[in-house]
VOBA-1610 file (N, C-alpha, C; in pm, whole numbers, padded with zeros to 5 digits, always signed):
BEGIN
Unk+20817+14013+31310Unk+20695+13940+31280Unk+20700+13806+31354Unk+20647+13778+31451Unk+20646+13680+31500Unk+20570+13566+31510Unk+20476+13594+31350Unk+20376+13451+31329Unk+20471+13390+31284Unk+20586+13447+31179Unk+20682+13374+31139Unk+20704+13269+31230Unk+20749+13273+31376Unk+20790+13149+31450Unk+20635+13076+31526Unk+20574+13151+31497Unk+20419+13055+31543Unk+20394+12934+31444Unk+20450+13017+31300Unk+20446+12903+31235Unk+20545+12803+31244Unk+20637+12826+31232Unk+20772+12676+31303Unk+20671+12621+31381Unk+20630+12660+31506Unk+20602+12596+31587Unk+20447+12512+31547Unk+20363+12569+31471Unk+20282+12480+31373Unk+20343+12359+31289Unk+20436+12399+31200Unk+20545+12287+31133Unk+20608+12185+31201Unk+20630+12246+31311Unk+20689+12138+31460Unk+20615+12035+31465Unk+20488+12080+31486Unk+20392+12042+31526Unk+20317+11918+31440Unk+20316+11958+31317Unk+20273+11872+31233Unk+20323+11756+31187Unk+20485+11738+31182Unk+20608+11651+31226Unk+20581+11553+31240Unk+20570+11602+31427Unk+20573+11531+31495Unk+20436+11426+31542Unk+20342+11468+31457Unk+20202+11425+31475Unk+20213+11338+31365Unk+20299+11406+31220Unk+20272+11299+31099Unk+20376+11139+31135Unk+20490+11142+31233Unk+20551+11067+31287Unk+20486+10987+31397Unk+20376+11066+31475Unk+20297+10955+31570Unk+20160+10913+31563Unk+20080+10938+31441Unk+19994+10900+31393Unk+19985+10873+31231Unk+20112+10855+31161Unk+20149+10760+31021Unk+20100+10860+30890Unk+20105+10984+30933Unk+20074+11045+30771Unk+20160+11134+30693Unk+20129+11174+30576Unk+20284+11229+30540Unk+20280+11358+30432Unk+20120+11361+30455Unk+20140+11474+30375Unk+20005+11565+30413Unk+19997+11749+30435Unk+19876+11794+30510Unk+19865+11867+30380Unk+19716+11831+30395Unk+19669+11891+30262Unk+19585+12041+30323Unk+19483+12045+30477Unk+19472+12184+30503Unk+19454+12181+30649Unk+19492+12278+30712Unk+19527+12324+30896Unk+19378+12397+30919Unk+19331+12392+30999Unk+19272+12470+31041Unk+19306+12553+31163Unk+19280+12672+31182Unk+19353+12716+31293Unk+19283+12814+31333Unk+19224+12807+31501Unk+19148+12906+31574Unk+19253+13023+31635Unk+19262+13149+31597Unk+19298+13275+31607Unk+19189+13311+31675Unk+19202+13330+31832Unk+19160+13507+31924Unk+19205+13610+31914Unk+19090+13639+31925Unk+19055+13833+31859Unk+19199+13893+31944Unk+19237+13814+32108Unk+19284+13873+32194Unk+19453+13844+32209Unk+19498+13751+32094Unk+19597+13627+32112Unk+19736+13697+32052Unk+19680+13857+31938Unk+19813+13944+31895Unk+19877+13883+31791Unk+19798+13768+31709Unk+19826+13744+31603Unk+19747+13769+31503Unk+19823+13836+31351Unk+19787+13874+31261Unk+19722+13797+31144Unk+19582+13748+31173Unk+19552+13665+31040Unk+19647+13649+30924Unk+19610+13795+30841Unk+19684+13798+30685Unk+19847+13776+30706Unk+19938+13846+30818Unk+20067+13778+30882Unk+20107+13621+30853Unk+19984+13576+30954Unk+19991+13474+30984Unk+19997+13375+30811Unk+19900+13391+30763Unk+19850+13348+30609Unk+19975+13380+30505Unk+20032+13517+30499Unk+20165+13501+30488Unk+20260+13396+30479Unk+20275+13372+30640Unk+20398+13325+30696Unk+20421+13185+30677Unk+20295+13158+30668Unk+20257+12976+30678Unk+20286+12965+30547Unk+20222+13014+30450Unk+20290+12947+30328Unk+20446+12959+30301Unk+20517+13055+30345Unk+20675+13096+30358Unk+20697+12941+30423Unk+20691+12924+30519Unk+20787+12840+30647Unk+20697+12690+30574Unk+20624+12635+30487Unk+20542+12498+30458Unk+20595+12510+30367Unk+20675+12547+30308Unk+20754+12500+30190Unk+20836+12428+30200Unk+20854+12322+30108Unk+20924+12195+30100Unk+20940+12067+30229Unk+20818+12116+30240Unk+20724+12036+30406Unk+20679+11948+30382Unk+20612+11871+30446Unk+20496+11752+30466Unk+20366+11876+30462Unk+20364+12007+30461Unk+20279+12069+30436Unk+20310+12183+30353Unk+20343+12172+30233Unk+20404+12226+30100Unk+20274+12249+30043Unk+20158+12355+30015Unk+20071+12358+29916Unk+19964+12339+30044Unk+19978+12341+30151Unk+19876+12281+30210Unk+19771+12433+30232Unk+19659+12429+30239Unk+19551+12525+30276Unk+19501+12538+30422Unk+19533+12700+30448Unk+19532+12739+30602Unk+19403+12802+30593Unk+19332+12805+30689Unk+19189+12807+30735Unk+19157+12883+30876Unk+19126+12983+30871Unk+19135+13056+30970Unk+18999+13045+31070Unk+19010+13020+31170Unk+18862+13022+31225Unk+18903+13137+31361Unk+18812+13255+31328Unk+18826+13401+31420Unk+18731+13341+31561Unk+18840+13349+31690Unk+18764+13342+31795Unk+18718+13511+31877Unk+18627+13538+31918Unk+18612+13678+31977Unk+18697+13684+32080Unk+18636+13775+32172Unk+18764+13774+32274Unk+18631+13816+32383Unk+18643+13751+32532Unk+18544+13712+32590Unk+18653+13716+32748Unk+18556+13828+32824Unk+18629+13860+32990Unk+18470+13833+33027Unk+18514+13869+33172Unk+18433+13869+33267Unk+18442+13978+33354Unk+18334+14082+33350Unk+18332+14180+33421Unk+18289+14189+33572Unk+18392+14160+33631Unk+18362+14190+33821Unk+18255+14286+33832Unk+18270+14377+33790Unk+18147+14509+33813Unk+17938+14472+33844Unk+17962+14428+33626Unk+17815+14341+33627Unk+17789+14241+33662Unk+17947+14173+33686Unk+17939+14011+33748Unk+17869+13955+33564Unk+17895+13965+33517Unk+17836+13927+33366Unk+17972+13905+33244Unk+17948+13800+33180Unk+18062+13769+33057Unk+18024+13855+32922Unk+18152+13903+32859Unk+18095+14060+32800Unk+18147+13989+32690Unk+18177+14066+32525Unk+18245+14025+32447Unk+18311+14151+32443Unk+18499+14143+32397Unk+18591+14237+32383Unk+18627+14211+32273Unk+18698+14362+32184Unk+18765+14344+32047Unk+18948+14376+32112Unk+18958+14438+32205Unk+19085+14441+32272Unk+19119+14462+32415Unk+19227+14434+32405Unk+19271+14382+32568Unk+19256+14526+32651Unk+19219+14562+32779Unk+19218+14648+32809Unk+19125+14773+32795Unk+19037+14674+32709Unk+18903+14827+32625Unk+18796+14804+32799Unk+18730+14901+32768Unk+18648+14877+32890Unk+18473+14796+32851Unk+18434+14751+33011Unk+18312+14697+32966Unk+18210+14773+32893Unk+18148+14718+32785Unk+18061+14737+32672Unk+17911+14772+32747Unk+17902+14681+32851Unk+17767+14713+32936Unk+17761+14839+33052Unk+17906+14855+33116Unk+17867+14920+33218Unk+17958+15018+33225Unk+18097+14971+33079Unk+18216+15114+33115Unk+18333+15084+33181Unk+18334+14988+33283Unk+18426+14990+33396Unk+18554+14900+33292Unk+18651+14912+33373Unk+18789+14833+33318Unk+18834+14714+33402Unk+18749+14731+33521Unk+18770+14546+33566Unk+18732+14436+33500Unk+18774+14424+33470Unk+18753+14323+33321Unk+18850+14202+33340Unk+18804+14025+33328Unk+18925+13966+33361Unk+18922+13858+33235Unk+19001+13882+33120Unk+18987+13817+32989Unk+18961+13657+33064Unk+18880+13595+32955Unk+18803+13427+32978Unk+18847+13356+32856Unk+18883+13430+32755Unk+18838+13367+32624Unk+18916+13419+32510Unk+18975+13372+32390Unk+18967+13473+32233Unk+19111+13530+32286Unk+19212+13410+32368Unk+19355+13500+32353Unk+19448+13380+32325Unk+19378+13308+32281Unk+19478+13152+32232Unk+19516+13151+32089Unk+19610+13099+32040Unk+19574+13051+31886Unk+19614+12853+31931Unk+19559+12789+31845Unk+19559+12665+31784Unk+19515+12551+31722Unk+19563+12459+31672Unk+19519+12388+31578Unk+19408+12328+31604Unk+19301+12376+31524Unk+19211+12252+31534Unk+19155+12147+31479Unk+19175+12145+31358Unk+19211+12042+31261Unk+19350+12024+31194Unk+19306+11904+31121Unk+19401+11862+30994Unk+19345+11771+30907Unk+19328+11840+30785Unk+19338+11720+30675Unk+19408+11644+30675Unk+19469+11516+30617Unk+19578+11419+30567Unk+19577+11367+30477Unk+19701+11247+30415Unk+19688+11202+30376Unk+19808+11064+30400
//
């Protein structure tokens, strides 16, 4: 399961932010997940509360915001929307397809305090 260490690297993250901008305790994360990025929401929702224990984000509330997943088809010359990597274009069929979008995860907020 490897949100497990996405999350460290969220916890890392929060650290080192509550150390360079003075706060000390996260009350909720928000976090943009692509459709295309191979991470497991409910995993993820899991994991975060596992690894925020006895944190500066202990109790804190994770917030999922679903990005689609968004290529660009050479074929139609047109930006398509995808649910997975490798599916073919929705408009025309073809598999030249060059992902644009919806394969990142990260933070985009934070509460504080």
């Amino acid at each position: 399961m490897h949100e497990m260490s996405l999350c460290e690297g969220v916890l890392q993250l929060l650290e080192e932010h509550a150390v360079s901008q003075g706060f000390s305790r996260v009350r909720r994360v928000w976090l943009e997940i692509g459709a295309l990025s191979g991470v497991e929401p409910e995993a993820m929702r899991f994991s975060f509360d596992a690894v925020m224990k006895e944190s500066l984000a202990d109790g804190a509330q994770l917030e999922i915001i679903h990005q689609p997943g968004e290529a660009w088809c050479m074929q139609c010359s047109k930006p398509v929307q995808v649910t997975a990597r490798y599916q073919s274009c929705p408009q025309c069929g073809s598999y030249q397809l060059q992902v644009t979008g919806g394969d990142e995860m990260r933070v985009k907020e934070l509460e504080v305090e």
